[in-house]
ROVODO-139958 format. One record per residue (C-alpha): residue number from 1; residue in one letter; x, y, z. Coordinates in Angstrom, 2 decimals. Example, Ala and Ser with C-alpha at 12.3 -4.5 7.8 and 13.67 -1.06 7.14 Angstrom:
BEGIN
<1 'A' <12.30 -4.50 7.80>>,
<2 'S' <13.67 -1.06 7.14>>,
***
This chain:
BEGIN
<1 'X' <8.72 -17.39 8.55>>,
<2 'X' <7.67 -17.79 5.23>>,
<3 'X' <9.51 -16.26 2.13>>,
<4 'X' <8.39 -15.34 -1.09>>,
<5 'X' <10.79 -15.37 -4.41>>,
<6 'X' <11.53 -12.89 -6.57>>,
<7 'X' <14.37 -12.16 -9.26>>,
<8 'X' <16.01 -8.65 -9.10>>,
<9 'X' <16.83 -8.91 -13.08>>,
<10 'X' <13.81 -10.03 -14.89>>,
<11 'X' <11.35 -7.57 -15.45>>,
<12 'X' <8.32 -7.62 -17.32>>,
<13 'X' <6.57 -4.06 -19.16>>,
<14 'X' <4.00 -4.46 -17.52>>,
<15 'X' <-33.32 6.79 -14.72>>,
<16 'X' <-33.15 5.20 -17.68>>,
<17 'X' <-35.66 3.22 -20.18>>,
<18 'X' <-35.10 -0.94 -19.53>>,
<19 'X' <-32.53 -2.02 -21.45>>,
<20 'X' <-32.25 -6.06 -22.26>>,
<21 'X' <-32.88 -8.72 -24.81>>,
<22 'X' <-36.48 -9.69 -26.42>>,
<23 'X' <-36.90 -13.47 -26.79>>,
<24 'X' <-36.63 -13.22 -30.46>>,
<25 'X' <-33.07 -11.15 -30.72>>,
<26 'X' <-31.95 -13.56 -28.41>>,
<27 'X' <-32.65 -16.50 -30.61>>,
<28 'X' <-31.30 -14.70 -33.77>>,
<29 'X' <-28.12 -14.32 -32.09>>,
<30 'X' <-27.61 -17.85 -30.80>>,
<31 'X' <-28.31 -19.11 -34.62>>,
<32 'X' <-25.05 -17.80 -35.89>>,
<33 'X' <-21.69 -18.32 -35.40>>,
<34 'X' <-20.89 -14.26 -35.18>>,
<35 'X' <-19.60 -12.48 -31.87>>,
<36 'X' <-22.32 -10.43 -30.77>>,
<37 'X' <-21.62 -7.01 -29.35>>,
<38 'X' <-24.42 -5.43 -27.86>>,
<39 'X' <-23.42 -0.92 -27.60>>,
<40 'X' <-25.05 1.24 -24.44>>,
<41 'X' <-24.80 4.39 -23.49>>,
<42 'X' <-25.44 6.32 -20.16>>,
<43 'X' <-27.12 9.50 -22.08>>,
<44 'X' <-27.59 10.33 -25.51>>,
<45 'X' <-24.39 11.32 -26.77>>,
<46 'X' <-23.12 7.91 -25.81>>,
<47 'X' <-26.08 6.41 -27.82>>,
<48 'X' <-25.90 8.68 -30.98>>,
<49 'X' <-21.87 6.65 -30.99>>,
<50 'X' <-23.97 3.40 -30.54>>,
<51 'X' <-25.91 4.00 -33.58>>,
<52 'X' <-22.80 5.33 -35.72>>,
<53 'X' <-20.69 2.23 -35.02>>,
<54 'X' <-23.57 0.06 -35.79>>,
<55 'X' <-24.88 1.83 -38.94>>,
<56 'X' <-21.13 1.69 -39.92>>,
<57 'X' <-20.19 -1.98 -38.67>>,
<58 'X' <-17.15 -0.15 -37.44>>,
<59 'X' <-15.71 -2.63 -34.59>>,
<60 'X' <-13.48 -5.54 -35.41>>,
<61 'X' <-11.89 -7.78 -34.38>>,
<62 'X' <-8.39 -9.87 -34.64>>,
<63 'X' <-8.76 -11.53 -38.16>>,
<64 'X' <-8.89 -15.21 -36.58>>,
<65 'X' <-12.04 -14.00 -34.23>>,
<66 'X' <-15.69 -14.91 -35.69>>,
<67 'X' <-17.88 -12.41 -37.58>>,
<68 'X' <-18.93 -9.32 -35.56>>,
<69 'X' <-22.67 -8.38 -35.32>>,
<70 'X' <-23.87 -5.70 -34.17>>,
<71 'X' <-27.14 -4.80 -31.40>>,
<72 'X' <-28.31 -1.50 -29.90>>,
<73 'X' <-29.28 -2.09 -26.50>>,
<74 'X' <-32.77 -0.09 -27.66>>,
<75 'X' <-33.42 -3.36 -29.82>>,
<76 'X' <-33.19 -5.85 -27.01>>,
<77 'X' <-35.60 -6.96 -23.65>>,
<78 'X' <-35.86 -9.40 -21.41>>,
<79 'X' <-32.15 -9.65 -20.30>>,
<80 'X' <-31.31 -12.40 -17.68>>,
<81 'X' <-27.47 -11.63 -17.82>>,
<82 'X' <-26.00 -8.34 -17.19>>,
<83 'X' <-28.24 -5.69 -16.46>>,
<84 'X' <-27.00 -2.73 -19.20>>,
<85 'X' <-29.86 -0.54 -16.92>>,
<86 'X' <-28.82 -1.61 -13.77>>,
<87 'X' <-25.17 -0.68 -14.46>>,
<88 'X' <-26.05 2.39 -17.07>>,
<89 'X' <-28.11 3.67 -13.17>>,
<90 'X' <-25.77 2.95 -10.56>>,
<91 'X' <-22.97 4.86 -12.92>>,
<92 'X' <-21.95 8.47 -11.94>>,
<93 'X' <-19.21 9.63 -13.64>>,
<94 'X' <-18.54 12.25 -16.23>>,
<95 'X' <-15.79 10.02 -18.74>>,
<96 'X' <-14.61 6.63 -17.93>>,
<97 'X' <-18.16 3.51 -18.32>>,
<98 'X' <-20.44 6.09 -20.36>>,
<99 'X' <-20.12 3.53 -23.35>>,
<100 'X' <-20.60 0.13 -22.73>>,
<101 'X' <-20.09 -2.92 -24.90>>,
<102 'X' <-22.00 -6.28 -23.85>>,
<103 'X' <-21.33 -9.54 -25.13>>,
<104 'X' <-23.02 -12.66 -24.00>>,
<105 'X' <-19.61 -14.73 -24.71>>,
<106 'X' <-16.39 -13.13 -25.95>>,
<107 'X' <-12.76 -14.65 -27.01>>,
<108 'X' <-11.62 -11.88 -25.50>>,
<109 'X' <-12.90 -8.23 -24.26>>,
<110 'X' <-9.04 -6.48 -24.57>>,
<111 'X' <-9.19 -7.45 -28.15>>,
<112 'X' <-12.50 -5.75 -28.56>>,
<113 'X' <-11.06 -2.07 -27.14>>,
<114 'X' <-7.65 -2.92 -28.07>>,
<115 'X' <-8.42 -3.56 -31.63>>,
<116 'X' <-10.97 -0.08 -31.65>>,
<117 'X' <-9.49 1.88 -29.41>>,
<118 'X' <-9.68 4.77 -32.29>>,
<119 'X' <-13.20 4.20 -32.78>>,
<120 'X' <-14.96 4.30 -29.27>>,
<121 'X' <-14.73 7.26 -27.39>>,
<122 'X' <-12.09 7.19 -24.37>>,
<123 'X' <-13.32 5.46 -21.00>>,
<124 'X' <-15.15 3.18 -23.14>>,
<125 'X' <-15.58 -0.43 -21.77>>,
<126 'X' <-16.69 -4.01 -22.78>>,
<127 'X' <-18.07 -6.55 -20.60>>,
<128 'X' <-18.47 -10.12 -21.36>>,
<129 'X' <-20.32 -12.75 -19.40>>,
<130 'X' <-18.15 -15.98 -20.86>>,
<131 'X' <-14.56 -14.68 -21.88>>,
<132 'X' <-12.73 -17.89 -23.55>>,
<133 'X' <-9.34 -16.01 -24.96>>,
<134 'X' <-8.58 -13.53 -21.98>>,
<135 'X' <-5.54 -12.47 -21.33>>,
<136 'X' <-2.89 -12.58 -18.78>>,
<137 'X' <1.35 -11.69 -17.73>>,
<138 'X' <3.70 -13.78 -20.12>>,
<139 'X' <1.25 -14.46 -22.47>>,
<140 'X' <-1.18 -16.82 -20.38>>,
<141 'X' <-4.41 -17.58 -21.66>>,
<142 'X' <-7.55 -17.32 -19.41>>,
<143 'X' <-10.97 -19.07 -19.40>>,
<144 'X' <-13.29 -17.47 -17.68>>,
<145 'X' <-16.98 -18.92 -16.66>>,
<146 'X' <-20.04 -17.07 -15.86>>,
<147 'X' <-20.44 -15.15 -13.15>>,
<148 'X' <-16.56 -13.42 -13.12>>,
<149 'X' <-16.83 -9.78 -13.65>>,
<150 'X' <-14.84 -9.63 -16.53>>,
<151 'X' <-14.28 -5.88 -18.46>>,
<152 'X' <-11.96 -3.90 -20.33>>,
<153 'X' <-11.49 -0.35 -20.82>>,
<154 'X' <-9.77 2.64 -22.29>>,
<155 'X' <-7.39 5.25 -20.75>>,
<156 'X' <-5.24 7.58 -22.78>>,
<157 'X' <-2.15 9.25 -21.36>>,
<158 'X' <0.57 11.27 -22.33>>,
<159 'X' <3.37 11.12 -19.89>>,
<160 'X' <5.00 7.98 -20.56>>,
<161 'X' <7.01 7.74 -17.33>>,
<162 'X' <3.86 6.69 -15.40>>,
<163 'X' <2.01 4.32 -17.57>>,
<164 'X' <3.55 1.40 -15.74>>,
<165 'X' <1.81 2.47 -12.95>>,
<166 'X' <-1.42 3.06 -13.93>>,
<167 'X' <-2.19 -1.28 -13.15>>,
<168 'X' <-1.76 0.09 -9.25>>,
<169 'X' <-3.85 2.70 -9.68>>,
<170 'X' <-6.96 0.24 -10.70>>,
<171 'X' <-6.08 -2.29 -8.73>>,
<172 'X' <-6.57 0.11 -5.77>>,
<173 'X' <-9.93 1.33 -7.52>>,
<174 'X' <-11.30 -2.40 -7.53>>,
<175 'X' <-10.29 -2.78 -3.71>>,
<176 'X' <-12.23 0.08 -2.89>>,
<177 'X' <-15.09 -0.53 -5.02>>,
<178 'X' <-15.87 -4.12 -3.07>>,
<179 'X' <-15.82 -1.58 0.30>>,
<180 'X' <-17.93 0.76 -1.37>>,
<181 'X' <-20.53 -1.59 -2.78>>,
<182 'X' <-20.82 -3.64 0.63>>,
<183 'X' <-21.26 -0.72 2.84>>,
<184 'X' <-23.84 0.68 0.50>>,
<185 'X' <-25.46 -2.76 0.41>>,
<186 'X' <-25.19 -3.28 4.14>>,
<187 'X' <-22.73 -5.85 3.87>>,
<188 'X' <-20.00 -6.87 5.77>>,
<189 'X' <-16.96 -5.62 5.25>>,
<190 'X' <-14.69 -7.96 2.46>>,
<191 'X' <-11.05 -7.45 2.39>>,
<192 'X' <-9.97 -8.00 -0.68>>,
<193 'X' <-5.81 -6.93 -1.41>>,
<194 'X' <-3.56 -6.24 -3.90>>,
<195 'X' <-0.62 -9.02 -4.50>>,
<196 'X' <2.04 -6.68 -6.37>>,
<197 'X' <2.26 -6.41 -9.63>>,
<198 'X' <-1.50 -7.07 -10.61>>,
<199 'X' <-3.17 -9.80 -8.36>>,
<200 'X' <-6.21 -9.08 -6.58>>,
<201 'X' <-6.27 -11.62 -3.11>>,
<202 'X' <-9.05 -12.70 -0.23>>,
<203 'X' <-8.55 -15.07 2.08>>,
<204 'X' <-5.01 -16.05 0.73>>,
<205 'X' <-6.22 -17.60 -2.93>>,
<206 'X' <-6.47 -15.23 -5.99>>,
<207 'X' <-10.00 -13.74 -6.93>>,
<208 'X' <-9.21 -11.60 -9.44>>,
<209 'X' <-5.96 -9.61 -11.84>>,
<210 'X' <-5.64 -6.61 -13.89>>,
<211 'X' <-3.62 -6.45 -17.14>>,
<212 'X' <-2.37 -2.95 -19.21>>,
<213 'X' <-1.35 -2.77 -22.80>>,
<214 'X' <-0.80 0.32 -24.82>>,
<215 'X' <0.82 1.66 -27.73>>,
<216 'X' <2.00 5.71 -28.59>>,
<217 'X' <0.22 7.13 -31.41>>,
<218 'X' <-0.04 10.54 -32.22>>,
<219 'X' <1.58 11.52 -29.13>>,
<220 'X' <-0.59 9.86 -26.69>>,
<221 'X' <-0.04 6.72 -25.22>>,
<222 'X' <-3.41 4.18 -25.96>>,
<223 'X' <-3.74 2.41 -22.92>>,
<224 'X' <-5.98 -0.90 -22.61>>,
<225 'X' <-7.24 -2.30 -19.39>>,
<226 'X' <-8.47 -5.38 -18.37>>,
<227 'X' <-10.17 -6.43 -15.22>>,
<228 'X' <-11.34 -10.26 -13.96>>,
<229 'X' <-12.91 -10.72 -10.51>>,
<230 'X' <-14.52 -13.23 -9.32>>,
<231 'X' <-17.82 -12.23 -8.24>>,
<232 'X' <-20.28 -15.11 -8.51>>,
<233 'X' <-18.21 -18.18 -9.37>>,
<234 'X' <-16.46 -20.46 -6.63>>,
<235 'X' <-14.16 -21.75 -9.10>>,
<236 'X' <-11.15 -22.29 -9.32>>,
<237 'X' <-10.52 -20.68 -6.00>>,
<238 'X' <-12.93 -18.59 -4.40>>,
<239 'X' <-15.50 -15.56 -5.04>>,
<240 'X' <-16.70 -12.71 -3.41>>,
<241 'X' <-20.10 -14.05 -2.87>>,
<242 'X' <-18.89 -17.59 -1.47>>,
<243 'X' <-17.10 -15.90 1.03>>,
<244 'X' <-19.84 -13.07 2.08>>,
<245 'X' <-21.83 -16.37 2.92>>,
<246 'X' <-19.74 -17.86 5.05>>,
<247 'X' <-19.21 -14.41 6.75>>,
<248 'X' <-23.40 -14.11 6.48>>,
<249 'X' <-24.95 -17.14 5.94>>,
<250 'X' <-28.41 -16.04 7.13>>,
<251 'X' <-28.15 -13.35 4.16>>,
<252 'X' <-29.68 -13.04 0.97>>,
<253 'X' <-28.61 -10.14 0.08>>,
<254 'X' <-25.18 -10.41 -2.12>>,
<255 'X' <-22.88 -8.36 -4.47>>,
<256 'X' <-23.78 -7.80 -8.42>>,
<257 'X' <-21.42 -7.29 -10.85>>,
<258 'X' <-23.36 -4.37 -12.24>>,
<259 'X' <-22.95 -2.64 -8.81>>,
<260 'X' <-18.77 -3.59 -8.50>>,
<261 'X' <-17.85 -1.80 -12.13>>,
<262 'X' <-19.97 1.08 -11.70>>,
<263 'X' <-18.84 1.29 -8.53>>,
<264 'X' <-15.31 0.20 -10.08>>,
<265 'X' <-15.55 3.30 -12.60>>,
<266 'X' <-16.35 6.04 -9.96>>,
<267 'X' <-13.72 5.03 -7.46>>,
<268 'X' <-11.38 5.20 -10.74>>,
<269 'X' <-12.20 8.26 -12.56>>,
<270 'X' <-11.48 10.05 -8.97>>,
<271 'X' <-8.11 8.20 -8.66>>,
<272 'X' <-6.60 8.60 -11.99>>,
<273 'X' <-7.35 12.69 -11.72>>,
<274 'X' <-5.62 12.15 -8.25>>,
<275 'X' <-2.82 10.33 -9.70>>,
<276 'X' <-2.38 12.92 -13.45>>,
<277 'X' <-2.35 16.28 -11.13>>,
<278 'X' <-0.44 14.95 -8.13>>,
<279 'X' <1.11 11.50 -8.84>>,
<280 'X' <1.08 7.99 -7.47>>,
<281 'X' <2.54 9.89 -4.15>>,
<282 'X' <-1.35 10.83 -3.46>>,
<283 'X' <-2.60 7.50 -3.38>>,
<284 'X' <0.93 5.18 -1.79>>,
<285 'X' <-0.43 5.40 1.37>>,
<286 'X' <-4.05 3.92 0.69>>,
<287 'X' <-2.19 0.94 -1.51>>,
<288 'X' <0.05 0.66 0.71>>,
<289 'X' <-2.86 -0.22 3.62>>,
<290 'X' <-3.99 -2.77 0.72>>,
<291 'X' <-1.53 -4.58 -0.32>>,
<292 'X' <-0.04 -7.43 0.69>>,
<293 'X' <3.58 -6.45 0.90>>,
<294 'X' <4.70 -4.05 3.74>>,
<295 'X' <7.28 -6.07 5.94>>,
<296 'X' <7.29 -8.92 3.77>>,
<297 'X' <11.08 -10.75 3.91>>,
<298 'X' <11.47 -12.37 0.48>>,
<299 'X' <14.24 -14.53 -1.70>>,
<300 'X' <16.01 -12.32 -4.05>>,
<301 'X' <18.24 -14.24 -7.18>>,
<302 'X' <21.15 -13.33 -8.56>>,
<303 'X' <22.88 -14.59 -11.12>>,
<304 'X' <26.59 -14.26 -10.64>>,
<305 'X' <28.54 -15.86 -13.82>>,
<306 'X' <27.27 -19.47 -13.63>>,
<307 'X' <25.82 -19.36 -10.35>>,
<308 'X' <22.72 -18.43 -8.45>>,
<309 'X' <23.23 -16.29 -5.64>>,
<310 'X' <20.24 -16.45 -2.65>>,
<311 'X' <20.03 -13.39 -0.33>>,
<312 'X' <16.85 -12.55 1.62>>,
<313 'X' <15.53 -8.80 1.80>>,
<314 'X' <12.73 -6.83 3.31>>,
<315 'X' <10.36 -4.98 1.18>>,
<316 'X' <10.05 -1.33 1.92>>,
<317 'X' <7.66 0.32 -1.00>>,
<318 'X' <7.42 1.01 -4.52>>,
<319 'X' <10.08 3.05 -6.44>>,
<320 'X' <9.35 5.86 -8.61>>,
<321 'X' <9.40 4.03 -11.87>>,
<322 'X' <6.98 1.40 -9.54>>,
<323 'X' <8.71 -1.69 -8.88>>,
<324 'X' <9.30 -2.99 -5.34>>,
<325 'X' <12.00 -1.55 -3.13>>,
<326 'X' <13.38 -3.59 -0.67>>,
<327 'X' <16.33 -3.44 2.04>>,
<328 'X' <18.77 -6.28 2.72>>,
<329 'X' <20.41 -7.38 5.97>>,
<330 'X' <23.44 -5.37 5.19>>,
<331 'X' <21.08 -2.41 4.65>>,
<332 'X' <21.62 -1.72 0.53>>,
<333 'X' <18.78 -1.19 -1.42>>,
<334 'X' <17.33 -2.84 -4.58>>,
<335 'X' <15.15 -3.08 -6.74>>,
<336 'X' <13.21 -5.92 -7.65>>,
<337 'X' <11.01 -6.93 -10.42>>,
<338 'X' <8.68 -9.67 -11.43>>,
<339 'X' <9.88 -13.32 -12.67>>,
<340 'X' <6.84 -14.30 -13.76>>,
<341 'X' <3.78 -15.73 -11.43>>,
<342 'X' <5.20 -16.81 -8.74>>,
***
């Protein structure tokens, strides 16, 4: 039997008009050295913030990150990259993707809403199609090529006892997108699971991982979300498209990333009203048939004085404050939280 590690001690906090890039933007913004933001928005309330931002340079960044410039998506055609109308069509919700920030290549796209949060309107989101900065648990640093889905958004929240758990509640919206966008595609069914805290699995190697931030101002907490899948790139494990080939081959049709996030945002707009109103006791049993945990018999560490103490338990579920709970052969309970990234 095979047994994963974990230490009980160390825990860790956790129809539209076309919309794309004309030839001669594109070349003004690859003659600079400036971050390029590109600001979308699914109906013209959305836009009307586009234009204010812009008009007002409004979004920064960390001071070490280049020089910020500014597009409307109205300004650009002939996009090759991420379809803003593709994704601005396939959205239907009423909050959370509405305003969309595009970059072509981004340190990072949590600094971008991080760093604004104030400024954009809540469930706004930026996408980048090269992310060389991103973000991970214990301060890893992720590069990420093209053809990763890579987007972060804002939530804000006010009860601060269930912000922890807000990563489960979008790593379940993810799973369920991939389901969603296959059976609307005709596609075969992809399994993707959650690895507790924040991994996203298929086929035993890691596609994709979710990371929260926030801070508590004006008596709200500011939550920041991040999201990396790996949609269209093989490497450095495996992608969603590699493995709907093998499952396929004589297929050509295969998953966008434009299709997964609005998918992405309508699968969690309805699970975060689930999970405000009712709790994370209305969704347990759908992560639970997700993730890859129920059963599992892992290696809990103790550290006793000077000495580290082995003792093998079976995990049960999540607690209320959402960390795992777990039985051991003498039938206590713990708790157990992260070490790290094992």
């Amino acid at each position: 039997m095979q047994l994963a590690y974990l230490s009980r001690f160390i825990s860790v906090r956790p129809s539209l008009r076309r919309l794309s890039f004309s030839v001669t933007a594109a070349a003004a913004m690859d003659g600079d050295d400036s971050c390029r933001l590109v600001l979308c928005g699914k109906s013209s309330v959305e836009n009307d913030t586009a234009k204010r931002l812009k008009n007002n340079n409004a979004l920064k960044l960390p001071d070490d990150s280049p020089k910020v410039s500014l597009f409307l998506a109205s300004e650009m055609e002939n996009d090759d990259s991420f379809s803003l109308s593709l994704f601005m069509n396939s959205l239907s919700t009423s909050r959370f993707g509405r305003f969309l920030i595009w970059s072509p290549r981004l340190s990072s796209t949590h600094d971008v809403v991080s760093h604004n949060f104030s400024e954009l309107p809540v469930g706004s989101v930026c996408v980048s199609d090269i992310q060389f900065k991103g973000r991970g648990r214990t301060k890893n640093v992720w590069e990420s090529p093209k053809g990763c889905l890579m987007y972060s958004f804002t939530v804000e929240m006010e009860d601060g006892r269930i912000v922890p758990l807000i990563q489960y509640v979008v790593s379940l919206a993810v799973t369920e997108a991939v389901k969603d966008v296959c059976d609307n595609k005709g596609l075969p069914y992809i399994d993707v699971k959650i690895k507790w805290p924040n991994d996203l699995y298929l086929n035993g190697l890691k596609v994709g991982g979710i990371l929260c931030t926030s801070t508590y101002r004006s008596r709200k907490f500011h939550v920041s979300v991040g999201v990396g899948l790996n949609v269209d790139n093989d490497q450095p494990t495996t992608c969603l498209n590699a493995v709907l080939k093998e499952i396929s081959p004589a297929s050509s049709v295969l998953l966008k990333r434009e299709e997964i996030i609005a998918a992405f945002f309508h699968k969690f707009e309805k699970f975060f009203d689930l999970f405000i109103d009712q709790g994370f006791k209305s969704l347990e049993e759908l992560y639970y048939r997700t993730w890859l945990h129920s059963g599992q018999r892992v290696i809990v560490e103790d550290k006793i004085e000077d000495q580290v103490v082995q003792n093998v338990v079976t995990i049960q579920g999540l607690t209320s404050s959402g960390y795992l709970l777990a039985i051991g052969d003498d039938y206590q309970m713990c708790e157990l939280h992260p070490d790290g990234n094992r």
